[in-house]
N, C-alpha and C positions, 0 to 999 in steps of 0.2 A: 141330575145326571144318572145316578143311580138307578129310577125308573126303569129303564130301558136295558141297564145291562142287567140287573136283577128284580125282574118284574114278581115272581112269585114270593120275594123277601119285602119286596114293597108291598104287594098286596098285604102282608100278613101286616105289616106297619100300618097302613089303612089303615085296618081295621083293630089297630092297640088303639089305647090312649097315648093320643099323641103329647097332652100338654102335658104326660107325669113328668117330673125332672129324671124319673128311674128309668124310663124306656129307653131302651137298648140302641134304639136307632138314631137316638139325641145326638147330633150332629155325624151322624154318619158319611155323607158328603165328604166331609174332612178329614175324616179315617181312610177311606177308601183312598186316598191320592198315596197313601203308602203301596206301593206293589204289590208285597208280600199279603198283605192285609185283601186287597181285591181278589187275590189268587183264590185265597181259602175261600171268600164268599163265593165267589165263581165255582169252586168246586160244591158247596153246600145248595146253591140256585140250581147245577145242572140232577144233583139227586131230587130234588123238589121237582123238578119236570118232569121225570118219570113218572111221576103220579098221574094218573087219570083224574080230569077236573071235579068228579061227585068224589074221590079221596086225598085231594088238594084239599077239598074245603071242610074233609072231616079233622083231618091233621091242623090244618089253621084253628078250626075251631080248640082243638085241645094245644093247641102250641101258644095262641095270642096270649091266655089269661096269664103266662110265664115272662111277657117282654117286660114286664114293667118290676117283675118281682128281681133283687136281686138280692145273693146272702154276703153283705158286707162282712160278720161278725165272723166266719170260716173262712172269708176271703174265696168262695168260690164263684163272685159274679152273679153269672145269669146262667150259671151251669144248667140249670132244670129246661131252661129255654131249648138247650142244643141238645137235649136229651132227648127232649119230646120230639125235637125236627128229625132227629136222627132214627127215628121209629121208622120214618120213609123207607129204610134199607130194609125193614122188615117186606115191604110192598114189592120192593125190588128182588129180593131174594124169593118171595113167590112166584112172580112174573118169570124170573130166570127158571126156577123149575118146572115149569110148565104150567101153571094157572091164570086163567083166564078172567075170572070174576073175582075181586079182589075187595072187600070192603075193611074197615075200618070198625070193631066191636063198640061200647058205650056202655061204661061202669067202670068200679074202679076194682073188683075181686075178678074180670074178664081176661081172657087173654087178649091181645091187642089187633091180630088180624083173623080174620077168615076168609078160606077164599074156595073157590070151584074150580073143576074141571070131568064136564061129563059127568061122571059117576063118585069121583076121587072126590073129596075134601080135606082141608086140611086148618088148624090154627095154629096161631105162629103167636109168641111172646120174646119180644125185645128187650133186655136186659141190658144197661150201659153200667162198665166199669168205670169208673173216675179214677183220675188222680187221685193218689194217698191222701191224707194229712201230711203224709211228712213232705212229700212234692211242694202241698201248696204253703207247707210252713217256710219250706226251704224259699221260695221266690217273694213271699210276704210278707212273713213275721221277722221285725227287727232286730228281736232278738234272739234269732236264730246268722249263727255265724257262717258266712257262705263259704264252708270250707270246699276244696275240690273234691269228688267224691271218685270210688271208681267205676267203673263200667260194671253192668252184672250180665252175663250171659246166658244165666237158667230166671226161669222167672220165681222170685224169693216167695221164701215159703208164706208169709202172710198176704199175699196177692192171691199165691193158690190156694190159702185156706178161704180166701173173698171169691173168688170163682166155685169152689165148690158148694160155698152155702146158698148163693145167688143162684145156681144149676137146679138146687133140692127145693125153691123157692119155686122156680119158674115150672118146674116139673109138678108140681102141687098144685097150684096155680090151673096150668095146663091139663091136667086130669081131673079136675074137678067142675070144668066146662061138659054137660053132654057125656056123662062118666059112661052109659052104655051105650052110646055109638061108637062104631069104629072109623074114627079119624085119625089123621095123621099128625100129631102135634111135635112141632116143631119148636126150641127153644133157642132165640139166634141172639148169643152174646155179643156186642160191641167193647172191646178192649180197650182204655187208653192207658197206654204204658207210661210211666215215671221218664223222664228225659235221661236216668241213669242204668235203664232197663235196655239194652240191645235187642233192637228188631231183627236180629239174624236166624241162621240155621237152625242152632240148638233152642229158642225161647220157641219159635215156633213149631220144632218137632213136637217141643211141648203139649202147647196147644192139641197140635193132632191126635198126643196120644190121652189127653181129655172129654175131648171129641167121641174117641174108640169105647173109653171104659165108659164115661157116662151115658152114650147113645145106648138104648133098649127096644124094644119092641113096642114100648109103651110109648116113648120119647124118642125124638132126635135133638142130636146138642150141635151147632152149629158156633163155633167161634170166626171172629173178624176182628184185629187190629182196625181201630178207627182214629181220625184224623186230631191231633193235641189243637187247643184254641185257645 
């Protein structure tokens, strides 16, 4: 069934190992008949089509070796898997500002994309926030008591001390590709916020004014709230 409505999650299933008991897509069929469940892959397949097919198959290629991995002992799944798919938005985010040639880098001290336009260059490193520990202690660990919690409106100070080091990482990272050319490096954070973190007004002026202080002449810092799984 699946084939058809998510051809570019299929493909990448192709080509995992299909008979590990760990891969991700082990009875997928069966998942998919939840609604909610279809939605989010629908939404995950439609960012994979953005891709142009010679950076579909460089992103498969670094996304498959993660279907099969998953980290039971932190209880985060197959987190690495949706990490790496989620790089896509890096592609996308070039495409949107105007770049035409877009490829995919290879290594692992690299930044993740480069891309052209005429004269303009630029490389872009995608950085995904996770879930805390305490998020995923609170929904896994037994002996963690489900108490109600409250809402938080500003985003808590050890979230922001976890953006600012990930920022100073990717900036590093990003300056040490090509240190005297003049390109445009770009650092585009993916956020997934705590289920007790509010996406409104005030967390995201936040954001913006992270955006302001860390963006320089050297770097641009791009933050995105991205989708919980």
């Amino acid at each position: 069934m699946w084939k058809k409505l998510l051809p570019r999650l299929y493909d990448l299933y192709c080509h995992s190992d299909r008979s590990n008991p760990d891969n991700y897509f082990h009875d997928f069929s069966e998942r998919l008949q939840e609604g909610f469940v279809l939605k989010t892959f629908q939404q995950i397949e439609f960012m994979l089509e953005q891709l142009d097919e010679s950076a579909w198959n460089d992103l498969r290629s670094r996304a498959v070796s993660y279907v099969n991995v998953t980290d039971s002992k932190k209880h985060r799944g197959w987190q690495q898997l949706f990490s790496a798919l989620e790089e896509a938005k890096g592609y996308i985010y070039l495409r949107e500002t105007g770049y035409s040639q877009i490829s995919f880098l290879h290594g692992e001290s690299l930044p993740d994309l480069i891309a052209t336009n005429g004269n303009s260059a630029a490389l872009l490193e995608v950085k995904t926030i996770n879930a805390s520990d305490r998020e995923i202690a609170y929904f896994n660990d037994r002996s963690v008591v489900q108490e109600a919690r409250n809402v938080m409106y500003l985003i808590p100070a050890k979230l922001d001390a976890k953006l600012l080091s990930t920022i100073a990482a990717a900036k590093k990272q990003l300056r040490s590709y090509r240190p005297n050319e003049t390109l445009r490096r770009i650092c585009l954070l993916l956020i997934r916020f705590d289920m007790d973190v509010r996406k409104g007004s005030k967390s995201i002026e936040q954001l913006k004014n992270i955006e302001q202080r860390e963006s320089d002449k050297t770097c641009e810092v791009v933050c995105q709230i991205t989708f919980s799984l």
